[in-house]
Each structure stands twice: as C-alpha cells, then as structure tokens.
PDB file of the backbone (N, CA, C, O) and the ligand in Angstrom, with CONECT records:
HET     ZN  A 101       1
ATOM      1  N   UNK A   1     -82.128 112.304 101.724  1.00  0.00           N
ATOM      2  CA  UNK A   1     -82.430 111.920 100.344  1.00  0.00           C
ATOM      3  C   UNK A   1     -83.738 111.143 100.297  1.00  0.00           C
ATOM      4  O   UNK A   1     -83.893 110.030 100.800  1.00  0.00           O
ATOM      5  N   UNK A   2     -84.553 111.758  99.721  1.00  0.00           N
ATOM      6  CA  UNK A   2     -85.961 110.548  99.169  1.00  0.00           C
ATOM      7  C   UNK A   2     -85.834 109.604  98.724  1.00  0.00           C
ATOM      8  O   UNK A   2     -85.135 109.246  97.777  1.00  0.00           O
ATOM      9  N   UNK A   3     -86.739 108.897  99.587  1.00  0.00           N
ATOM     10  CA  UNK A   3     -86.899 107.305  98.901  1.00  0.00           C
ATOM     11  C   UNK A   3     -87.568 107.245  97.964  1.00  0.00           C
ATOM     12  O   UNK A   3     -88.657 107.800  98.114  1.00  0.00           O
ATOM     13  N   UNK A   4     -87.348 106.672  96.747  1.00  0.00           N
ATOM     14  CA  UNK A   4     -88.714 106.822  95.493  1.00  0.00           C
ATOM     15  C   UNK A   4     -88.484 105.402  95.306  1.00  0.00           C
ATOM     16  O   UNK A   4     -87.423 104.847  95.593  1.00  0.00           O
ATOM     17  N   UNK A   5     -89.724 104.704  94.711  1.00  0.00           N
ATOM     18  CA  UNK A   5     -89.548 103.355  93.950  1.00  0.00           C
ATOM     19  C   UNK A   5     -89.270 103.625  92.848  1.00  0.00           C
ATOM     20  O   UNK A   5     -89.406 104.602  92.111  1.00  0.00           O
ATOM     21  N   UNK A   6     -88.621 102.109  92.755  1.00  0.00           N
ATOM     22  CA  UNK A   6     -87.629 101.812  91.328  1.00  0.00           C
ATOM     23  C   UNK A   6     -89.050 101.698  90.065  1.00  0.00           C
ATOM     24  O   UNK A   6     -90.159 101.444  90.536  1.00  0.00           O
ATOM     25  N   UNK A   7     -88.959 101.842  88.937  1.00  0.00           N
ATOM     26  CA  UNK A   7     -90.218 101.464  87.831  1.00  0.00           C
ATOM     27  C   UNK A   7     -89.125 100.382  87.204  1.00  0.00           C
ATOM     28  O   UNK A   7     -87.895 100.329  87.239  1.00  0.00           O
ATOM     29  N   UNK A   8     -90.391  99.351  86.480  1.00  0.00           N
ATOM     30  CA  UNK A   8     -89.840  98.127  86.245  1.00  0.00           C
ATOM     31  C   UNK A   8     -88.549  98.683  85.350  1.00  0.00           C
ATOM     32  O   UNK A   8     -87.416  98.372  85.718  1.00  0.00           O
ATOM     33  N   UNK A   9     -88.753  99.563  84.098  1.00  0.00           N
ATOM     34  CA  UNK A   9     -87.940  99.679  83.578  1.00  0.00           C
ATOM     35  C   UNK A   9     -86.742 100.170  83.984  1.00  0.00           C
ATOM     36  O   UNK A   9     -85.764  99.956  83.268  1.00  0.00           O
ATOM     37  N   UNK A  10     -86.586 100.987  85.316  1.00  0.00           N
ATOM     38  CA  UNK A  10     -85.022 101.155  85.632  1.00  0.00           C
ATOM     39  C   UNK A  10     -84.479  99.808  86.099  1.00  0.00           C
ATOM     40  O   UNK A  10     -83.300  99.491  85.937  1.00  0.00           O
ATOM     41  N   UNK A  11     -85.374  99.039  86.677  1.00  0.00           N
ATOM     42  CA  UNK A  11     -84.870  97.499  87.114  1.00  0.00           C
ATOM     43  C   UNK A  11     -84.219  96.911  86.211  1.00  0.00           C
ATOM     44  O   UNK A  11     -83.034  96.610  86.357  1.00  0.00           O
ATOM     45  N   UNK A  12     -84.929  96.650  85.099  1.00  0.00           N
ATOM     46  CA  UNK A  12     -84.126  95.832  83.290  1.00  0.00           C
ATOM     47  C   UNK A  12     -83.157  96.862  83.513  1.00  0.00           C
ATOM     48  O   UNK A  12     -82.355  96.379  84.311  1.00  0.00           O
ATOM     49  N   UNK A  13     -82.878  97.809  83.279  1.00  0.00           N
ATOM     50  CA  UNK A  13     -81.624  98.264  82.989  1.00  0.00           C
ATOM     51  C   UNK A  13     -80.650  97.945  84.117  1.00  0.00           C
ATOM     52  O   UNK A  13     -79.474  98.061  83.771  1.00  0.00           O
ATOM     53  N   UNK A  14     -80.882  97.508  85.602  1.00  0.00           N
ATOM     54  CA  UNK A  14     -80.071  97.521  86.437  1.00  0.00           C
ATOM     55  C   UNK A  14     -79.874  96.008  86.608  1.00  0.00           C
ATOM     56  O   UNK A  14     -79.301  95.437  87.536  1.00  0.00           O
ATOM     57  N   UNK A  15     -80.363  95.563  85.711  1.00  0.00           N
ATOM     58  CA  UNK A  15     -80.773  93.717  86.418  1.00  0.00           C
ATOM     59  C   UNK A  15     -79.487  93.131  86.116  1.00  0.00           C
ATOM     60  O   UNK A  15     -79.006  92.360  86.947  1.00  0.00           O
ATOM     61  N   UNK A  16     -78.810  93.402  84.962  1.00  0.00           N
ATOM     62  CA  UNK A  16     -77.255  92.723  84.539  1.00  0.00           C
ATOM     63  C   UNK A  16     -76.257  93.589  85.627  1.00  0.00           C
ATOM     64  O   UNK A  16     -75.314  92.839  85.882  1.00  0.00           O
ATOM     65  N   UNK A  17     -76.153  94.454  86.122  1.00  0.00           N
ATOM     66  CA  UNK A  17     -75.355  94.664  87.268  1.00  0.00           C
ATOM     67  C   UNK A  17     -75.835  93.783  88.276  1.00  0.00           C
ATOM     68  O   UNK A  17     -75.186  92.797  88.623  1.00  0.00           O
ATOM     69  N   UNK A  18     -76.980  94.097  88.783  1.00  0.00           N
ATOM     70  CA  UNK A  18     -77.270  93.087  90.003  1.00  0.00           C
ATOM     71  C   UNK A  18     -76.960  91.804  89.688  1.00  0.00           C
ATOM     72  O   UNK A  18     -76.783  91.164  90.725  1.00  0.00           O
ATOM     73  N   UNK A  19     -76.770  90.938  88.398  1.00  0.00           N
ATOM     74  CA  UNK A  19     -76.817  89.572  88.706  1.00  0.00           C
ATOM     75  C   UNK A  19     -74.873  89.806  88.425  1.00  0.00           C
ATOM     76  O   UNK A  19     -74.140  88.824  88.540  1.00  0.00           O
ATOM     77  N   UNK A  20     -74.474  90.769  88.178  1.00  0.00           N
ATOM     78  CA  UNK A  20     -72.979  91.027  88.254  1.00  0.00           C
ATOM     79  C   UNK A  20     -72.748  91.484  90.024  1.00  0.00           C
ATOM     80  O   UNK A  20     -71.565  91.793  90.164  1.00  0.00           O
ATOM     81  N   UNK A  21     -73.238  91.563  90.869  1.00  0.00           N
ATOM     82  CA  UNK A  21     -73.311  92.194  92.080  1.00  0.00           C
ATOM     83  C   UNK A  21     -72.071  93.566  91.773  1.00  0.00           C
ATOM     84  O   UNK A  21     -70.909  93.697  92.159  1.00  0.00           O
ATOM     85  N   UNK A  22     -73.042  94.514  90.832  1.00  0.00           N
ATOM     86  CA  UNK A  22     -72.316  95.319  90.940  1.00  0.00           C
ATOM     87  C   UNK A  22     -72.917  96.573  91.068  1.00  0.00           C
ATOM     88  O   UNK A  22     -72.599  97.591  90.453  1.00  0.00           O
ATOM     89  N   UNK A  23     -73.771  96.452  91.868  1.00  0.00           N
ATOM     90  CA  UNK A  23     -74.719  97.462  92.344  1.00  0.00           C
ATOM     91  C   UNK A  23     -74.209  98.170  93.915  1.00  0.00           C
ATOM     92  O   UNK A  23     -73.544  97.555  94.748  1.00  0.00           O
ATOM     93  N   UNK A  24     -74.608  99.326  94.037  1.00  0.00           N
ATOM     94  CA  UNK A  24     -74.521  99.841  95.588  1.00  0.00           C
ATOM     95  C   UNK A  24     -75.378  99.122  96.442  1.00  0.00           C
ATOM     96  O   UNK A  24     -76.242  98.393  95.956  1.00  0.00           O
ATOM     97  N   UNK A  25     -75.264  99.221  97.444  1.00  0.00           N
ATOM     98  CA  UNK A  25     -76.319  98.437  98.431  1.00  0.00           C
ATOM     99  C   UNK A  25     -77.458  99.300  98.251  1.00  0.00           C
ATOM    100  O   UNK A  25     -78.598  98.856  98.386  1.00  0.00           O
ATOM    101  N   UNK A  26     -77.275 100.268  98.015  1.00  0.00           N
ATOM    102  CA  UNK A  26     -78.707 101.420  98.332  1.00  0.00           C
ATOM    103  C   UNK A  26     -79.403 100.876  96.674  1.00  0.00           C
ATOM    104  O   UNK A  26     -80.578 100.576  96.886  1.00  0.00           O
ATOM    105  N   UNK A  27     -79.192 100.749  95.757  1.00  0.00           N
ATOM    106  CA  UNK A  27     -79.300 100.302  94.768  1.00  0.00           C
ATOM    107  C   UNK A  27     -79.894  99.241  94.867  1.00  0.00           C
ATOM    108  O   UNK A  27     -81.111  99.313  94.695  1.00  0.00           O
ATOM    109  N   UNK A  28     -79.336  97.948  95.157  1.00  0.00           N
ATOM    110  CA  UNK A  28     -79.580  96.730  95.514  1.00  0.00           C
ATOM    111  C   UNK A  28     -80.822  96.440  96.043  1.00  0.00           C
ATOM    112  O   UNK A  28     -81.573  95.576  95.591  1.00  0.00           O
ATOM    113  N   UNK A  29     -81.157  97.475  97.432  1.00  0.00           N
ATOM    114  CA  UNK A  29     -82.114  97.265  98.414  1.00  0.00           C
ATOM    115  C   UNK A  29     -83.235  97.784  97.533  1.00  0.00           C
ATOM    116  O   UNK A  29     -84.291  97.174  97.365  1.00  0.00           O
ATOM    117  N   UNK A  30     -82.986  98.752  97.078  1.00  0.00           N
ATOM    118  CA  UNK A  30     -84.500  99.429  95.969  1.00  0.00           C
ATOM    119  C   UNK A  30     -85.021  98.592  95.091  1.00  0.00           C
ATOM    120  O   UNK A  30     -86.220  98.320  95.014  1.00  0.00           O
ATOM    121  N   UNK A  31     -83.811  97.988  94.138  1.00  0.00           N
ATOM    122  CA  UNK A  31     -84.136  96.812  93.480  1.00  0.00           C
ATOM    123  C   UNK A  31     -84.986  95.499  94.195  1.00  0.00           C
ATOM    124  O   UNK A  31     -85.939  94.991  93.605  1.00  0.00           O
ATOM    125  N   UNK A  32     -84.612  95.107  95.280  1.00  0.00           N
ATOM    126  CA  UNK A  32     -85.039  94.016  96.107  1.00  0.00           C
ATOM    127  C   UNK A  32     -86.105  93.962  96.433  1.00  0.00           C
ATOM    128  O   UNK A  32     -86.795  93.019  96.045  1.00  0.00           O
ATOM    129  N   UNK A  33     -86.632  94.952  97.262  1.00  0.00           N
ATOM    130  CA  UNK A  33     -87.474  95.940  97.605  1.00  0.00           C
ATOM    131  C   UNK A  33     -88.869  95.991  96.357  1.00  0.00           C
ATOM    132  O   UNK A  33     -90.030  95.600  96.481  1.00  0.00           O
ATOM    133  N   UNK A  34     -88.293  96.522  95.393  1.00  0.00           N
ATOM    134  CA  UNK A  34     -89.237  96.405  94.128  1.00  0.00           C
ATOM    135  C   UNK A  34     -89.780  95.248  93.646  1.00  0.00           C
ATOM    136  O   UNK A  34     -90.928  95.209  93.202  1.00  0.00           O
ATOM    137  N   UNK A  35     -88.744  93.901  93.716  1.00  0.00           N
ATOM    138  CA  UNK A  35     -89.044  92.590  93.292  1.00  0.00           C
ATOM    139  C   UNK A  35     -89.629  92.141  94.388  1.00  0.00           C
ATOM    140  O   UNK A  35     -89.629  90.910  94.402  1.00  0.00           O
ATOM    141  N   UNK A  36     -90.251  92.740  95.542  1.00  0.00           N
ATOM    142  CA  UNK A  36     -90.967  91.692  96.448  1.00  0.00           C
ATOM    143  C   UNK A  36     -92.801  92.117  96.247  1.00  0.00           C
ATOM    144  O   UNK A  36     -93.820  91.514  96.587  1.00  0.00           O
ATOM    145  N   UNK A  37     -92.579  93.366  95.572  1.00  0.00           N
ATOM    146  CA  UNK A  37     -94.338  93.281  95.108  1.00  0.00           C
ATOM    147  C   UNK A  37     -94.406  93.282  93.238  1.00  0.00           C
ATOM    148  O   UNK A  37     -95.420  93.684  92.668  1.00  0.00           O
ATOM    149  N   UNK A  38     -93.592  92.945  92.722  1.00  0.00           N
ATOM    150  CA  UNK A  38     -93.422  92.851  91.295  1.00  0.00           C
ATOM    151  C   UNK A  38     -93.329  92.060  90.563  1.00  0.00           C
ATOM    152  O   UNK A  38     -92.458  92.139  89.696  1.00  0.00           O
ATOM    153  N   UNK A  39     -94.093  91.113  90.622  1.00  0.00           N
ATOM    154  CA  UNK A  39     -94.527  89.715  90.159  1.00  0.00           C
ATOM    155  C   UNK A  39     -93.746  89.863  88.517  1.00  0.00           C
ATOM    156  O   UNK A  39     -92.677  89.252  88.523  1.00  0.00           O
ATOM    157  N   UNK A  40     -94.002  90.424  87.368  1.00  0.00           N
ATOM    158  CA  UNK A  40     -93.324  90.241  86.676  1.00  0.00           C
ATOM    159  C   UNK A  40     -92.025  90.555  86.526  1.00  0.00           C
ATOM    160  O   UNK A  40     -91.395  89.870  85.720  1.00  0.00           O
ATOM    161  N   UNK A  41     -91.412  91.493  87.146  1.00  0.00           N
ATOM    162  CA  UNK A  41     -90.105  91.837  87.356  1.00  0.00           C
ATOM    163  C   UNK A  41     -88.983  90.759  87.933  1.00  0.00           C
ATOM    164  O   UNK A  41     -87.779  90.642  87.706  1.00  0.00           O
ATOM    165  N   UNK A  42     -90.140  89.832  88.996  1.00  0.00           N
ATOM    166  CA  UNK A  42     -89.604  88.736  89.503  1.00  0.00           C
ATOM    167  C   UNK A  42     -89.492  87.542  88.555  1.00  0.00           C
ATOM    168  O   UNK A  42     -88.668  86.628  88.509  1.00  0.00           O
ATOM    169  N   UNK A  43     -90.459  87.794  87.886  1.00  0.00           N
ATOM    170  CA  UNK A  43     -90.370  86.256  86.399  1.00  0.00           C
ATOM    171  C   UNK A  43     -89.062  86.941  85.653  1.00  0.00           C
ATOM    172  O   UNK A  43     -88.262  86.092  85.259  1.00  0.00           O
ATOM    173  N   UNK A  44     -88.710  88.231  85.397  1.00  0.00           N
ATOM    174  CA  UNK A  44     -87.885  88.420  84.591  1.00  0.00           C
ATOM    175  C   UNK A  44     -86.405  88.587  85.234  1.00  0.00           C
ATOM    176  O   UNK A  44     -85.434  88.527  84.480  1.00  0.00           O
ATOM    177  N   UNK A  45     -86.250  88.773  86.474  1.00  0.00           N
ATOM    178  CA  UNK A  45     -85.096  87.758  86.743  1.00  0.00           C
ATOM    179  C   UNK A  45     -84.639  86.534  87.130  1.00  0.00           C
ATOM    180  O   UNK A  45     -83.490  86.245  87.466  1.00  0.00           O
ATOM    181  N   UNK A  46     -85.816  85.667  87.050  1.00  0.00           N
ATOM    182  CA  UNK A  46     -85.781  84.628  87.057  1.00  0.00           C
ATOM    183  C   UNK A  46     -85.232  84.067  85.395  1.00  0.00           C
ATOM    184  O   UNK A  46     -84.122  83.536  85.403  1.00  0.00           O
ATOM    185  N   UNK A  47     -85.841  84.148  84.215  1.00  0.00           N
ATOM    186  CA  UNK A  47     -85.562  84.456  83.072  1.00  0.00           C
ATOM    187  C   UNK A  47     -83.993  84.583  82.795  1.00  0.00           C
ATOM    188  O   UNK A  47     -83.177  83.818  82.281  1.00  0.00           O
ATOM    189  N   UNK A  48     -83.902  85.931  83.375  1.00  0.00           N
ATOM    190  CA  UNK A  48     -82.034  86.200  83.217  1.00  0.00           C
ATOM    191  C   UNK A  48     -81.162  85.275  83.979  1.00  0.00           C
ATOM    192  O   UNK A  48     -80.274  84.819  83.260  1.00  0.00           O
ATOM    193  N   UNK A  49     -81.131  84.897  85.065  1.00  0.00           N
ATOM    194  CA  UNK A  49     -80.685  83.850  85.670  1.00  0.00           C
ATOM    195  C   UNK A  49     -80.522  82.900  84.918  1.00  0.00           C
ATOM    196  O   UNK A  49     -79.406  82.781  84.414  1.00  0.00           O
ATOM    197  N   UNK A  50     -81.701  81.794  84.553  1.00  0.00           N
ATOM    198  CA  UNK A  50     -82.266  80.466  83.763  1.00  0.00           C
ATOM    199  C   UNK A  50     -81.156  81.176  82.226  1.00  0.00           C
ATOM    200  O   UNK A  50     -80.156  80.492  82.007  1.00  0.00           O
ATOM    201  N   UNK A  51     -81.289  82.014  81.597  1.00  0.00           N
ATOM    202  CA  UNK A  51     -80.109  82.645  80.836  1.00  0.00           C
ATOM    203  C   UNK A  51     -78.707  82.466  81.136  1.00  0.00           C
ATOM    204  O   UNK A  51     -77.985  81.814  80.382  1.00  0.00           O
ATOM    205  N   UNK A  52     -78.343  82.926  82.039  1.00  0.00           N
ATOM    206  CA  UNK A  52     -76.822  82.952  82.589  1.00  0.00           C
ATOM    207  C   UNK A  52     -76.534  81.601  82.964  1.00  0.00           C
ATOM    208  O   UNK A  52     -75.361  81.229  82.925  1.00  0.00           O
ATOM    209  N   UNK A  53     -77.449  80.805  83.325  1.00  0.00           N
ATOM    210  CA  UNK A  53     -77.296  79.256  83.314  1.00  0.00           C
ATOM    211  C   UNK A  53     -76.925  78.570  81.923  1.00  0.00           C
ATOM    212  O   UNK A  53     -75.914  77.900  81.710  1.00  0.00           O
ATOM    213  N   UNK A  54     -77.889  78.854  81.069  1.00  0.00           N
ATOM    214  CA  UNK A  54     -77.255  78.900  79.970  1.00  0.00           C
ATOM    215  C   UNK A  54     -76.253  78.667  79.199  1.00  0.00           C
ATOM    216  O   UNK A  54     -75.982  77.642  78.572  1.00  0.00           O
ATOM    217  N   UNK A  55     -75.543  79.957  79.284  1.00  0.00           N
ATOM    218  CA  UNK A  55     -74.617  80.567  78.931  1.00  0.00           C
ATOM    219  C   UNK A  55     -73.577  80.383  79.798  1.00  0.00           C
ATOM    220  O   UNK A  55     -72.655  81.132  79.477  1.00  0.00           O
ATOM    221  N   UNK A  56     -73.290  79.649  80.854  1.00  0.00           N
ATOM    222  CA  UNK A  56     -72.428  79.427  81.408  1.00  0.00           C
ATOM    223  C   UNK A  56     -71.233  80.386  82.345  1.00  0.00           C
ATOM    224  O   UNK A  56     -71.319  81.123  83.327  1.00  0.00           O
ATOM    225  N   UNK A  57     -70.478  80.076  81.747  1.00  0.00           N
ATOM    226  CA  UNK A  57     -69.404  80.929  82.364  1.00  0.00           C
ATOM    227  C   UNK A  57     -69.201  82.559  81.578  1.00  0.00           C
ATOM    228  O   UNK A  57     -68.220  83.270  81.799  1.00  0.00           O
ATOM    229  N   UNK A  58     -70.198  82.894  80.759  1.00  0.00           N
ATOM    230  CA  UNK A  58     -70.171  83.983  80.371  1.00  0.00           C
ATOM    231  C   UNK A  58     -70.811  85.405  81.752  1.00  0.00           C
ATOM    232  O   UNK A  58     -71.389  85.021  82.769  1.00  0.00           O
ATOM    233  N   UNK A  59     -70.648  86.382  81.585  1.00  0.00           N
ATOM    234  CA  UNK A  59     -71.227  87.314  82.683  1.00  0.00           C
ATOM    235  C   UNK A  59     -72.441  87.809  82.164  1.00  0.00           C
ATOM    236  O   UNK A  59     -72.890  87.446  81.076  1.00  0.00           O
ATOM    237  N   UNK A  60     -72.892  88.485  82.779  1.00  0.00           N
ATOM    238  CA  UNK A  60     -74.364  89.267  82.117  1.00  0.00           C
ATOM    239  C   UNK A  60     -74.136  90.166  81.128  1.00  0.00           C
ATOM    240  O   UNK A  60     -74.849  90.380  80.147  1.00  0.00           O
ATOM    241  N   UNK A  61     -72.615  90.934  81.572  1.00  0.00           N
ATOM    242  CA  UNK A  61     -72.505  92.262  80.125  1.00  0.00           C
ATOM    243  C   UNK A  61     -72.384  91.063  78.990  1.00  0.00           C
ATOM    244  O   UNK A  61     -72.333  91.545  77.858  1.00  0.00           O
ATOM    245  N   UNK A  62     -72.328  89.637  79.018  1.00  0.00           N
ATOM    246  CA  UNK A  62     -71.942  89.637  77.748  1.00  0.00           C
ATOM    247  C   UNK A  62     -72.999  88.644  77.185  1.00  0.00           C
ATOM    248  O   UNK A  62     -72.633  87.944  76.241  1.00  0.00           O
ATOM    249  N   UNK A  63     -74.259  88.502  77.649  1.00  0.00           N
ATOM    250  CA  UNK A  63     -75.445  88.495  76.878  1.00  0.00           C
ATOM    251  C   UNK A  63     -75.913  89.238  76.033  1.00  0.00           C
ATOM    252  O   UNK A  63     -76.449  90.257  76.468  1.00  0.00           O
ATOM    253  N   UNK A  64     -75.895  89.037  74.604  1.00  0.00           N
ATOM    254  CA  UNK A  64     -75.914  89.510  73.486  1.00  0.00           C
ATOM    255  C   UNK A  64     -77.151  90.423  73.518  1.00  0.00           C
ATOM    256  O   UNK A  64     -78.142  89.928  74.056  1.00  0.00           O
ATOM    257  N   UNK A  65     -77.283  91.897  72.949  1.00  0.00           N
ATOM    258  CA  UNK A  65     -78.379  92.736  73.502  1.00  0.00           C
ATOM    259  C   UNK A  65     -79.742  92.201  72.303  1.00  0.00           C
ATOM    260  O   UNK A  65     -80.763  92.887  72.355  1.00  0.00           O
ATOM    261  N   UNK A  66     -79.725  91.318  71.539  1.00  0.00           N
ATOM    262  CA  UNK A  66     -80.775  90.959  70.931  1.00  0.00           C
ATOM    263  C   UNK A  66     -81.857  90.034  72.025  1.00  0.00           C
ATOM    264  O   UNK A  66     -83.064  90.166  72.229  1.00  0.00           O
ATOM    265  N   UNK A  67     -80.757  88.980  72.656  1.00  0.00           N
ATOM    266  CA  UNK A  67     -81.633  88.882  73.485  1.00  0.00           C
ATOM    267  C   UNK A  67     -81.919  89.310  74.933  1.00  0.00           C
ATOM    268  O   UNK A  67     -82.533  88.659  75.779  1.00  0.00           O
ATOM    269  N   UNK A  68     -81.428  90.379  75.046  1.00  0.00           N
ATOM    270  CA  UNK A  68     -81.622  91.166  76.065  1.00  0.00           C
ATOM    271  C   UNK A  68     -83.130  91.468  75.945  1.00  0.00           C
ATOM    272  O   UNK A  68     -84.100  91.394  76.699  1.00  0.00           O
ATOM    273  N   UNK A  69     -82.922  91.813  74.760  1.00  0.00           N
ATOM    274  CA  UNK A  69     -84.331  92.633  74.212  1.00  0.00           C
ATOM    275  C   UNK A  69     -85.367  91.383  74.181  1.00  0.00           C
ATOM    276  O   UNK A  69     -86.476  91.550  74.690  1.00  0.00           O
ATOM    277  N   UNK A  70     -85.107  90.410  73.726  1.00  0.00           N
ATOM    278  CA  UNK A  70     -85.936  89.660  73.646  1.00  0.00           C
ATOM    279  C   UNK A  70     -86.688  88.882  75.091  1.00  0.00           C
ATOM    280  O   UNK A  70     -87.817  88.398  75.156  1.00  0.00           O
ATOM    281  N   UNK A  71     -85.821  88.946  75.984  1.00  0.00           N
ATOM    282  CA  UNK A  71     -86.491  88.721  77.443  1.00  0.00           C
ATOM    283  C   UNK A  71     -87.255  90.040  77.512  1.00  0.00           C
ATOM    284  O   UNK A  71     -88.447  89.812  77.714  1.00  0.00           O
ATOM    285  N   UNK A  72     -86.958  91.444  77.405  1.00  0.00           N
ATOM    286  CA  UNK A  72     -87.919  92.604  77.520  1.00  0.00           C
ATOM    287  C   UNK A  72     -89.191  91.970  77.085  1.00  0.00           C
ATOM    288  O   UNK A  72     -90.108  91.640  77.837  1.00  0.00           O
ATOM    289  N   UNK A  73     -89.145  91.820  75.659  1.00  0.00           N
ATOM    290  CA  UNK A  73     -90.156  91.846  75.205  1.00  0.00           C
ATOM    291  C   UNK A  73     -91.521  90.518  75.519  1.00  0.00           C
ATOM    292  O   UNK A  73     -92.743  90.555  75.374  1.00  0.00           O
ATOM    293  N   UNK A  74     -90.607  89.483  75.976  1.00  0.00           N
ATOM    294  CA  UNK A  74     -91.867  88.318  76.773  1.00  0.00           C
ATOM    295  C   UNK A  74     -92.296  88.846  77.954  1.00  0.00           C
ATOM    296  O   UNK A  74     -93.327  88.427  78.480  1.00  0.00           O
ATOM    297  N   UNK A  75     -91.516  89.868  78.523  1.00  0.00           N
ATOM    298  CA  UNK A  75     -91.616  89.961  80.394  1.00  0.00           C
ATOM    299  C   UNK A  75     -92.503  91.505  80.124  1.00  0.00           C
ATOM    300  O   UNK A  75     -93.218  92.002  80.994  1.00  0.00           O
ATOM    301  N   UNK A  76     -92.251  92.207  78.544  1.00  0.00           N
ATOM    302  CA  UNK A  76     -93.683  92.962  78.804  1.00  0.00           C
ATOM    303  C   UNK A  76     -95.264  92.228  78.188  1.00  0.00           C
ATOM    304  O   UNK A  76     -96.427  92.512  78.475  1.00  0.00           O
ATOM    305  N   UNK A  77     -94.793  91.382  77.416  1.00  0.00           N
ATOM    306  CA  UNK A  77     -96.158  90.352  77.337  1.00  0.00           C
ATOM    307  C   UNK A  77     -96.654  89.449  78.055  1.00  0.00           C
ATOM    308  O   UNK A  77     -97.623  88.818  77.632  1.00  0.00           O
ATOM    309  N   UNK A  78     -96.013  89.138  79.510  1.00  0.00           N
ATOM    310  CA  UNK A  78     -96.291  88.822  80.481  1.00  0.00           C
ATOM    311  C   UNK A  78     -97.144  89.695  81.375  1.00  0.00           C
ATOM    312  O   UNK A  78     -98.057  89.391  82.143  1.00  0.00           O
ATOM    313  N   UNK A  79     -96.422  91.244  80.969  1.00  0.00           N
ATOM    314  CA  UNK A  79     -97.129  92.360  82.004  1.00  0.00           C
ATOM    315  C   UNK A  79     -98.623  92.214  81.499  1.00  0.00           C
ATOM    316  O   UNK A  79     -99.600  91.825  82.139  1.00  0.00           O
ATOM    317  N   UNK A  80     -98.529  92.700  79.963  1.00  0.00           N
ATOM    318  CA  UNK A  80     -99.738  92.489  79.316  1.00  0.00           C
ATOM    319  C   UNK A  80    -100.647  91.444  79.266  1.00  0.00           C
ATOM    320  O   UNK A  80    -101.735  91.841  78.851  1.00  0.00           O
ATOM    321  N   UNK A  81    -100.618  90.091  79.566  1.00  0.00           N
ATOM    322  CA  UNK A  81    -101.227  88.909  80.100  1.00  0.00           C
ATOM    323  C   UNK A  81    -101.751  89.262  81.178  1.00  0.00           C
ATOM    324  O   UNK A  81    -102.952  89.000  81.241  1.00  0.00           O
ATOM    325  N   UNK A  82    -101.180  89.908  82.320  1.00  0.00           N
ATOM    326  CA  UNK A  82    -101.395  89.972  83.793  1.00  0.00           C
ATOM    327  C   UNK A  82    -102.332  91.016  83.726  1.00  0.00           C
ATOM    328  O   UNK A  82    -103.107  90.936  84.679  1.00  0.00           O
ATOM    329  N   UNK A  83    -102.604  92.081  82.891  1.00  0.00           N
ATOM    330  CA  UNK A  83    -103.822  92.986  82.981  1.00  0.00           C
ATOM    331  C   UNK A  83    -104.909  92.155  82.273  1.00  0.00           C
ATOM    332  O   UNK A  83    -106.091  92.152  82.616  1.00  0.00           O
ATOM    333  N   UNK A  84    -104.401  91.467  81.272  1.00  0.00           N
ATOM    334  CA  UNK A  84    -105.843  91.547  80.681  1.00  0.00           C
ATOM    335  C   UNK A  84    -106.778  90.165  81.497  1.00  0.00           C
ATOM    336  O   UNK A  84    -107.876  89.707  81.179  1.00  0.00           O
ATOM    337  N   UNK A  85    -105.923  89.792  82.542  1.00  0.00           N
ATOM    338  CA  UNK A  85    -106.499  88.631  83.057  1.00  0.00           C
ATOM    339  C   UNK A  85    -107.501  88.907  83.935  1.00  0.00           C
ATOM    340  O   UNK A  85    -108.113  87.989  84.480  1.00  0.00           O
TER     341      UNK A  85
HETATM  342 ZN    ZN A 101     -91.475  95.669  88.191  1.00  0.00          ZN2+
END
C-alpha cells in the first residue's frame, strides 16, 4: 500500500478522533508524521486541545461544530499570515 501524505484538511477532519485516540495507528502515524513539518496544523491542535481544556470533561465529538469551524477558520488565517509573511 502507498504511503501518501495527509493534506492539512484531512488532518481537521481527523483531529477530533485523534484527540479521542480513536484513530488506527497507521492513521495516527500519518497524522503525526504530518504535524512534524506543519507548523500550522500544529497551532491548530494545539488550539483544539487549549479547547477541550476548556470544555472540560466534555469529548471532542461534542464540541459544538460552530466552533469547530471557527478554529478552521483562524488556523486558515494563520496559513494565510504565514504566506504573506
Ligand atoms: Zn498541515
């Protein structure tokens, strides 16, 4: 099976399993793997974390998808900061 890299956006979609550890390892490692040259991908689970702190004893499925979206949308104006710099 080919190895392909993960794109940021399959990561956001996989990031509330991973902080659920409910990912495959092969999953996991791609993800991991991706966040060690992905500077914003890495601010944006940092973000979800600092979130789930938050929110306490709630899990990741049950971060409300407004602000799901709303971490998207700083962590792609972060991306966009990082080019135009
Ligand atoms: Zn990324």
């Amino acid at each position: 099976m080919a190895e392909r890299e993960l794109t940021c956006q399959e990561l956001v979609e996989l990031i509330t399993s991973y902080l659920d550890d409910a990912l495959t390892s092969e999953e996991r490692q791609r993800l991991e793997h991706h966040l060690m040259y992905c500077h914003g991908c890495r601010a944006y689970l940092e973000q979800m974390r600092a979130t789930l702190r938050l929110v306490g004893r709630l899990s990741a499925e049950d971060i409300p998808d407004d602000l799901r979206l709303g971490l998207l949308t700083a962590f792609r104006g972060l991306r966009k900061n990082a080019d135009d710099a």
